[in-house]
C-alpha positions in Angstrom: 17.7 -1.6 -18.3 16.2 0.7 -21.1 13.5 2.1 -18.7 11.4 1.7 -15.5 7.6 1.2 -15.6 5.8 1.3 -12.6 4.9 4.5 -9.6 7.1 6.5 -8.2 7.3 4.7 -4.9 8.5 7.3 -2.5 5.8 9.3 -4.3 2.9 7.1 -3.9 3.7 6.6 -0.1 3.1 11.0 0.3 -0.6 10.1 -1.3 -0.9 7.5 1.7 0.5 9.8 4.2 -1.8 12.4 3.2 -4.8 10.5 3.4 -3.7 9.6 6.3 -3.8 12.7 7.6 -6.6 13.6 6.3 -8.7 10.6 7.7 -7.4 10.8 10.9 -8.8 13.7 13.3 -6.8 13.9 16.3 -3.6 15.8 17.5 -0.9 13.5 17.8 -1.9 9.8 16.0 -0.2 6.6 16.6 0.5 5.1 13.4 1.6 1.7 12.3 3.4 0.7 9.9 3.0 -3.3 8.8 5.2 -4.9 6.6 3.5 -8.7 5.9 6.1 -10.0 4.0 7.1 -13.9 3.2 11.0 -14.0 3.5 11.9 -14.4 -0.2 9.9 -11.0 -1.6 11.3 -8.3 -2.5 10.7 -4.8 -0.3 12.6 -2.7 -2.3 9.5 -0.6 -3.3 7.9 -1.2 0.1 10.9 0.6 1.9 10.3 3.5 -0.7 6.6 3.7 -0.2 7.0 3.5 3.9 10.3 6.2 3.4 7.9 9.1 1.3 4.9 8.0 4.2 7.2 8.8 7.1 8.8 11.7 5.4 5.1 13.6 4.9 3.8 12.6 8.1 6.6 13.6 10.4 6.9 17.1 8.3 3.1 17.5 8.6 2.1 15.9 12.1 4.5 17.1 14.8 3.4 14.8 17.3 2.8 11.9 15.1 4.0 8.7 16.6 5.0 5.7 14.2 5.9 2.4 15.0 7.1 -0.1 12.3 7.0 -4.1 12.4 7.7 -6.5 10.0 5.1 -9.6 9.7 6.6 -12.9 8.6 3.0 -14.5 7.1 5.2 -17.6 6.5 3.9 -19.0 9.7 -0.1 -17.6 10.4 0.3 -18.8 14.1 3.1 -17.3 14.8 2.0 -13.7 12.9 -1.0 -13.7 14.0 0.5 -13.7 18.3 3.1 -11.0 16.8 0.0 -8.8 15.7 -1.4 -9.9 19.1 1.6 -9.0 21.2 1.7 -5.7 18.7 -1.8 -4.1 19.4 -1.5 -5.2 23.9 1.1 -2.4 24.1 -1.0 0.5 22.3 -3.8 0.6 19.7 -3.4 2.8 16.4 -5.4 5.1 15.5 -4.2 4.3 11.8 -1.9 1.6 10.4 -0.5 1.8 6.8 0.6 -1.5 4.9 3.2 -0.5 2.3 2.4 -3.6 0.3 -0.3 -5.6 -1.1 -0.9 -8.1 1.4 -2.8 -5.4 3.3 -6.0 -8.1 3.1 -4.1 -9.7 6.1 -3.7 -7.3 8.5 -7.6 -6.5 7.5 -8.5 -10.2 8.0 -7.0 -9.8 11.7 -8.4 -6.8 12.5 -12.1 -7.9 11.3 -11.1 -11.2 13.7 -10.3 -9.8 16.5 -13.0 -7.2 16.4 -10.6 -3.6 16.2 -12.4 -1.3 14.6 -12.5 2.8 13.8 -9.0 2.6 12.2 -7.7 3.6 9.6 -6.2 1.2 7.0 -4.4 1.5 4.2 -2.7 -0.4 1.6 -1.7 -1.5 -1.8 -3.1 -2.8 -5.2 -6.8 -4.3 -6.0 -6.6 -7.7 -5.8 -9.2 -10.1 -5.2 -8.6 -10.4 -1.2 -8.2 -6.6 -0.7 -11.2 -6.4 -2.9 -13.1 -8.1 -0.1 -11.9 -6.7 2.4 -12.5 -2.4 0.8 -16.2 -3.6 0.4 -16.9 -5.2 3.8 -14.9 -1.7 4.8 -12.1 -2.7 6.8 -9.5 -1.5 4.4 -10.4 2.5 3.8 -8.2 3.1 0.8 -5.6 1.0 -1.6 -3.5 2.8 -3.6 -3.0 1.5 -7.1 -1.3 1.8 -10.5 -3.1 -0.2 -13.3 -0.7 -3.0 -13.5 -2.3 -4.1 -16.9 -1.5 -0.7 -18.9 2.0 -0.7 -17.3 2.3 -4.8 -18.9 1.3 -3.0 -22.3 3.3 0.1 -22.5 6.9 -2.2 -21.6 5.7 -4.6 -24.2 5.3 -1.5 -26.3 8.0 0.0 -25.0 9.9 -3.2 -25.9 8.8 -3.9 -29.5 9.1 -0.2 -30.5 13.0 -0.3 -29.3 13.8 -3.8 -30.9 11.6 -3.2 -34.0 12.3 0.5 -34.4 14.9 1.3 -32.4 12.7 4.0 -31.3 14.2 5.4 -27.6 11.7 5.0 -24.8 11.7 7.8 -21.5 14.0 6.0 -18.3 11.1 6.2 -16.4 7.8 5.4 -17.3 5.3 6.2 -14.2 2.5 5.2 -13.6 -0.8 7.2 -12.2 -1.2 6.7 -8.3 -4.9 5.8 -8.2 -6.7 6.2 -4.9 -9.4 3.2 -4.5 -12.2 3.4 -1.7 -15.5 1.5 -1.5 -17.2 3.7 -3.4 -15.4 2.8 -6.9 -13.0 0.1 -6.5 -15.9 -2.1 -8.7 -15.3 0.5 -11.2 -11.2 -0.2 -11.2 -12.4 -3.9 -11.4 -14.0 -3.2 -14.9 -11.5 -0.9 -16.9 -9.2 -2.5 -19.2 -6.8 -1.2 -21.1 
């Protein structure tokens, strides 16, 4: 490859971590971590977000407890009794969603009436959109997937064209999205 475009996962899952932390005002916090995934996708950067989460919060939290699952959406009935069976053996005080499919878990936990916990997840789509402003989902961490589009097809046409070198890694800016501006996000362009 001539160069990577995109966050610097491991990075991206420290800002989650750390609002985390932040948000949360007790001693020793049960976290989950929620991996919604359909069986063909990629986790590669999901396994590098949760990897820099864990790695911040066990360093800052020293009685943190996390618990991980993985949520095969493929089947709703059958996610939705594993998110059941899930939350019967303890309730988190905070659950972080290393992808985008974080609308899901907020979709559950608007249905089944949890409430007063922290959620966070990735990129500001339309049904995450929903779900920040009805304020079920507390923060999505983003990374202006249009620019990063436009600077590899820049990237691309400068090196084929000009031969001009590009950087090996390109990042992108870890934006933090709340209620408060995610219409804001919604608007800018590149």
């Amino acid at each position: 490859h001539i160069s990577y475009f995109g966050q610097d996962s491991i990075q991206s899952g420290i800002v989650a971590a750390k609002l985390m932390k932040t948000s949360l005002k007790i001693d020793n916090p049960i976290i989950f971590i929620l991996k919604p995934i359909i069986k063909i996708a990629s986790t590669y950067h999901s396994d590098l977000r949760q990897k820099g989460f864990v790695e911040f919060m066990n360093n800052s939290i020293p009685y943190v407890r996390i618990n991980d699952y993985i949520i095969d959406i493929g089947d709703e009935v059958f996610s939705f009794n594993k998110l059941k069976e899930i939350f019967e053996t303890q309730k988190p005080n905070g659950i972080f969603v290393p992808n985008s499919r974080v609308y899901y878990i907020a979709q559950w936990l608007y249905d089944n009436h949890y409430q007063d916990i922290v959620l966070i997840g990735y990129d500001l789509i339309e049904q995450n959109a929903y779900w920040i402003e009805k304020g079920v989902i507390n923060y999505l961490i983003c990374q202006k997937p249009e620019e990063q589009g436009y600077k590899s097809i820049m990237a691309i046409f400068n090196f084929s064209t000009f031969n001009k070198q590009v950087e090996n890694k390109c990042y992108s800016p870890i934006d933090i999205i709340i209620k408060e501006n995610y219409k804001y996000y919604l608007n800018n362009s590149i």
